[in-house]
N, C-alpha and C positions, 0 to 999 in steps of 0.2 A: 511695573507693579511690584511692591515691594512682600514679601513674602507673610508680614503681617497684616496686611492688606487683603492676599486671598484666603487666607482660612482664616480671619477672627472671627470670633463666637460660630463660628459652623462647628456642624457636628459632622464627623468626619469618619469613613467607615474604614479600613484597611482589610483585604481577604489576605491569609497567609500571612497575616499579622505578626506573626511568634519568626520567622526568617531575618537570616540578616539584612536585607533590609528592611520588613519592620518595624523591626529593635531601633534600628538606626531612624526611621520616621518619623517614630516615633519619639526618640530622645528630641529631636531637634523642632518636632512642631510644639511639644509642650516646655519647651524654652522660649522658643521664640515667637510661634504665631498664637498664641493667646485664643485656644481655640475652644467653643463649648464643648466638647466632647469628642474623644479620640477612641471607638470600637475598635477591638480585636478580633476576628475574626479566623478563626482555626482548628485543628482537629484536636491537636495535644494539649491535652489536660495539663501534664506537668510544665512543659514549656510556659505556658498560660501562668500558672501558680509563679516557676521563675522571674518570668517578665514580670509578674503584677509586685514579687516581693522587689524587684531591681530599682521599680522607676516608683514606688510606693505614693499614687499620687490618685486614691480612691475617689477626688470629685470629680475627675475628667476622664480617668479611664478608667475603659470597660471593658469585659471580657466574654466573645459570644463564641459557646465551643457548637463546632458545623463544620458541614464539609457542602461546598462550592455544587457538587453533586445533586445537595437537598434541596429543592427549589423552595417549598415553603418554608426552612429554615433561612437561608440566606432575603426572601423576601420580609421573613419576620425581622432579622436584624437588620435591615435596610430602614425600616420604618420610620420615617422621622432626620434622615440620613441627607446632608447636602451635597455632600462629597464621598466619593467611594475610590479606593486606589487598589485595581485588582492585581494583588501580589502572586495569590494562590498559584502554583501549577506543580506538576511533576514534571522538573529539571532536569534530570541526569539522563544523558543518552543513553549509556545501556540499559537504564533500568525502564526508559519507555522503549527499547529494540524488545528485552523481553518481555515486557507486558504493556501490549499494544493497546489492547480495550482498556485497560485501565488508564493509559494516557490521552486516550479519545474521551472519556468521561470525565476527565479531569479539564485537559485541558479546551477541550471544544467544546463537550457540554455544559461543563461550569461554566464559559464564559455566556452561551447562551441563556444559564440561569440568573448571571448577572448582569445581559443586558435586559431581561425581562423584566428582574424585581427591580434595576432601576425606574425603571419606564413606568411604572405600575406603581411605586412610592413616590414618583416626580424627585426624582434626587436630580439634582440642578448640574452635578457635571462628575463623569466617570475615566477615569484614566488608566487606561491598559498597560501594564511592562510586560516587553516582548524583549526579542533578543536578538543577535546580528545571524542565530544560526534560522530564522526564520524566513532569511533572504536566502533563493533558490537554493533551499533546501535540500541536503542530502539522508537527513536520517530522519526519522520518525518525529520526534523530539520536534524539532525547528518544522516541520510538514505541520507540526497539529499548532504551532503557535502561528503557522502563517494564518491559517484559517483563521485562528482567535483575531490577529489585528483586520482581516478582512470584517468577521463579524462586527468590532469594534468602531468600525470605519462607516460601514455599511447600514448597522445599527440604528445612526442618526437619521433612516429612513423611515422608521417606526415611533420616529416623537411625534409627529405632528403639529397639533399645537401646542404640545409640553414642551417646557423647560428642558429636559434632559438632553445633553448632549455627550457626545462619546470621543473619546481617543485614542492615541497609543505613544508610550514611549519606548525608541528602540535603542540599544547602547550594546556596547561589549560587554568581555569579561566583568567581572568586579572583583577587586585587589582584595585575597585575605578571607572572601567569603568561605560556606562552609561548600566542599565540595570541590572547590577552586583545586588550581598546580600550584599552588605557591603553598598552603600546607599538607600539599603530598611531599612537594620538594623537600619542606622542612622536617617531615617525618622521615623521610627517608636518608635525608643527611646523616642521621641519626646512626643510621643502618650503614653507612659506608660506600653506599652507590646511587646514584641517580639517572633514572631514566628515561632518556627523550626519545620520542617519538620520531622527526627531523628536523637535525639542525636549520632547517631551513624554515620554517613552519613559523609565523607571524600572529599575532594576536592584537586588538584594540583591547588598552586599560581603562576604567574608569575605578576612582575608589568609592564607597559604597556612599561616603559623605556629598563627593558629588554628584552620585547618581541621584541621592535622593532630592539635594537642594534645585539640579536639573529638573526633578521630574515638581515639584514643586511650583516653579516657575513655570512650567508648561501648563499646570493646571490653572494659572492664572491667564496664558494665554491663547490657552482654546479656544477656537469657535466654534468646529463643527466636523471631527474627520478625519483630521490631520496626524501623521504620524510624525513625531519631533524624533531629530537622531543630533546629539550633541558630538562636536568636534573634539574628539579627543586623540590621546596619542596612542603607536603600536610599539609592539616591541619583541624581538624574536627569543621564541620558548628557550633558545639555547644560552644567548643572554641572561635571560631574565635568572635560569639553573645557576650561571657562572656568577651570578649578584648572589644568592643564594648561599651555592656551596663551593667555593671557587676553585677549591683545592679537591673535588669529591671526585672517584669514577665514574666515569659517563658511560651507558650504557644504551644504544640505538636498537628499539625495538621497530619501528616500524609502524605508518601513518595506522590505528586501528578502522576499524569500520566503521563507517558514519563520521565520519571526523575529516574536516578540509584541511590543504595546507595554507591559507591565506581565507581569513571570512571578510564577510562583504555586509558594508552599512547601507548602502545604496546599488540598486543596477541600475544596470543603462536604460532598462526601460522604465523604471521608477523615476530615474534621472528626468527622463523627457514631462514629467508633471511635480516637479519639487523646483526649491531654489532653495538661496542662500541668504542667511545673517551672520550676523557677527563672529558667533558663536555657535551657531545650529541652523542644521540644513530640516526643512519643513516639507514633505510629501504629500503633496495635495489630494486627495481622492480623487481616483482615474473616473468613476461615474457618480458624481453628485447630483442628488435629486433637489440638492437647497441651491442656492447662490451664496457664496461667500467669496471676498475678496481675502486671499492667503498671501500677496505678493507685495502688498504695501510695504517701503523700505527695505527689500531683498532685494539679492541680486541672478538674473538667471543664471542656470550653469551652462557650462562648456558643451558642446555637441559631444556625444559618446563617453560621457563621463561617467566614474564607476565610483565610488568608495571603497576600497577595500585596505586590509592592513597591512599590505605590502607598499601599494601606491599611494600611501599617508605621507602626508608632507609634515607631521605631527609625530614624533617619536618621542618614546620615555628614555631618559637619561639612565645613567647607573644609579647614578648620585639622587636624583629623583626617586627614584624606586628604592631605596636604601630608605630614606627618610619616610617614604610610604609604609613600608615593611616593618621597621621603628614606631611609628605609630600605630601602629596594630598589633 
């Protein structure tokens, strides 16, 4: 299904709209899928005022300032809405270690407020981003997003006989975004030193273009449940420093709290109800209340098979990632 195909003329919701991705969602659905309307959906005023002067394009997009939190806010700008792409969460490990409740209300409650106002607007299809730190979880952060893909997953047990159906997309890092190592490395170049955590320590790239065009596609090929996790490449943080700043001091602080050294797209026991395509590995819901066939032109996986960014048969180049880093 070709990209202008699933969202023309839909009106299309994004939560966390004003984030890098977005920005980036946005750019590329009002280029290319020809869509009736593309909501924003967010808490920042100003951000909002910047995106609306950036992309200056008043008949399609719209700007609804909310927080995920409001249930009748978020149910009011859902109204009329086919598509929803929930961006919203609070990201950053330490800032959900230290404020816990607040990433429980963000991230778990908001998604419960978004699967309710879809369900309740009949919005025809909802797609979750989650993240690789959501699989067996170590910190706070990835704990509240596992719940959110569980609700998302789960969800599609409260349609009935509505239309609405739920998903999730799950991916690595994103190159360049805000928050990322690639501009702390670059900030810190600046400074004379750079510091890594363990040279040994692996990560999954995806840059934010193809997460988005990824996650695009997925929403064309949803049925009912499914968590899509796109095949991409890893690359070790010490690497990625030396692409970076090649010539900078290194300085080894040691793995922080809540932080793995290798994360995981897939476990072994996710493994045993997913399989394989092309491009992307597809996670079935472990308890389906519907019937759906997920397995048409896939291929199963291996007994005891894991995904993780160590045992990636997919690695980022130098050369690749230079040209990555140039375009951003």
């Amino acid at each position: 299904m070709s990209l202008n195909n699933v969202l023309e003329n839909k009106v299309i919701l994004v939560t966390g709209g004003t984030g890098s991705f977005g920005q980036k969602f946005t750019e590329i659905v009002l280029k290319e899928c020809n869509p009736k309307a593309v909501r924003i959906f967010s808490r920042g005023e100003l951000l909002q005022l910047q995106m609306q002067q950036k992309f200056n394009d008043d008949g399609r997009l719209r700007f609804f300032i909310g927080d995920v939190r409001d249930e009748d806010r978020i149910s009011r700008a859902m109204n009329g809405v086919d598509i929803v792409v929930h961006a919203a969460a609070l990201k950053q490990v330490p800032t959900s270690e230290y404020n816990p409740l607040e990433a429980v209300k963000t991230n778990i409650n908001g998604a419960v407020n978004v699967i309710d106002a879809a369900i309740d607007n009949n919005v025809e299809r909802v797609i979750n981003i989650s993240t690789d730190k959501a699989v067996q979880p170590v910190n706070l952060y990835g704990a509240t997003k596992l719940v959110a893909e569980k609700l998302f997953t789960q969800g599609n047990a409260y349609t009935g006989m509505r239309r609405t159906r739920f998903g999730s997309v799950r991916y690595g890092n994103v190159v360049g975004s805000r928050g990322s190592v690639i501009p702390l490395f670059l900030e810190q170049k600046k400074q004379g030193k750079i510091t890594i955590t363990d040279e040994r320590m692996t990560r999954f790239w995806i840059t934010i273009e193809q997460g988005v065009r990824f996650v695009i596609d997925c929403i064309g090929r949803l049925r009912r449940g499914e968590t899509f996790v796109p095949k991409i490449p890893s690359m070790k943080i010490a690497t990625l420093a030396g692409v970076i700043a090649p010539d900078i001091e290194r300085e080894i602080i040691g793995i922080r709290p809540g932080e793995k050294l290798n994360e995981m797209l897939i476990s072994r026991e996710e493994a045993v109800h997913a399989c394989e395509f092309d491009d992307y590995y597809l996670i079935a819901p472990e308890h389906p209340f519907w019937k759906e066939d997920y397995t048409r032109g896939s291929k199963s996986l291996p007994e005891n098979f894991t995904y993780t960014s160590d045992n990636n048969d997919k690695w980022l180049t130098e050369e690749a990632l230079k040209k990555i880093i140039d375009a951003n």
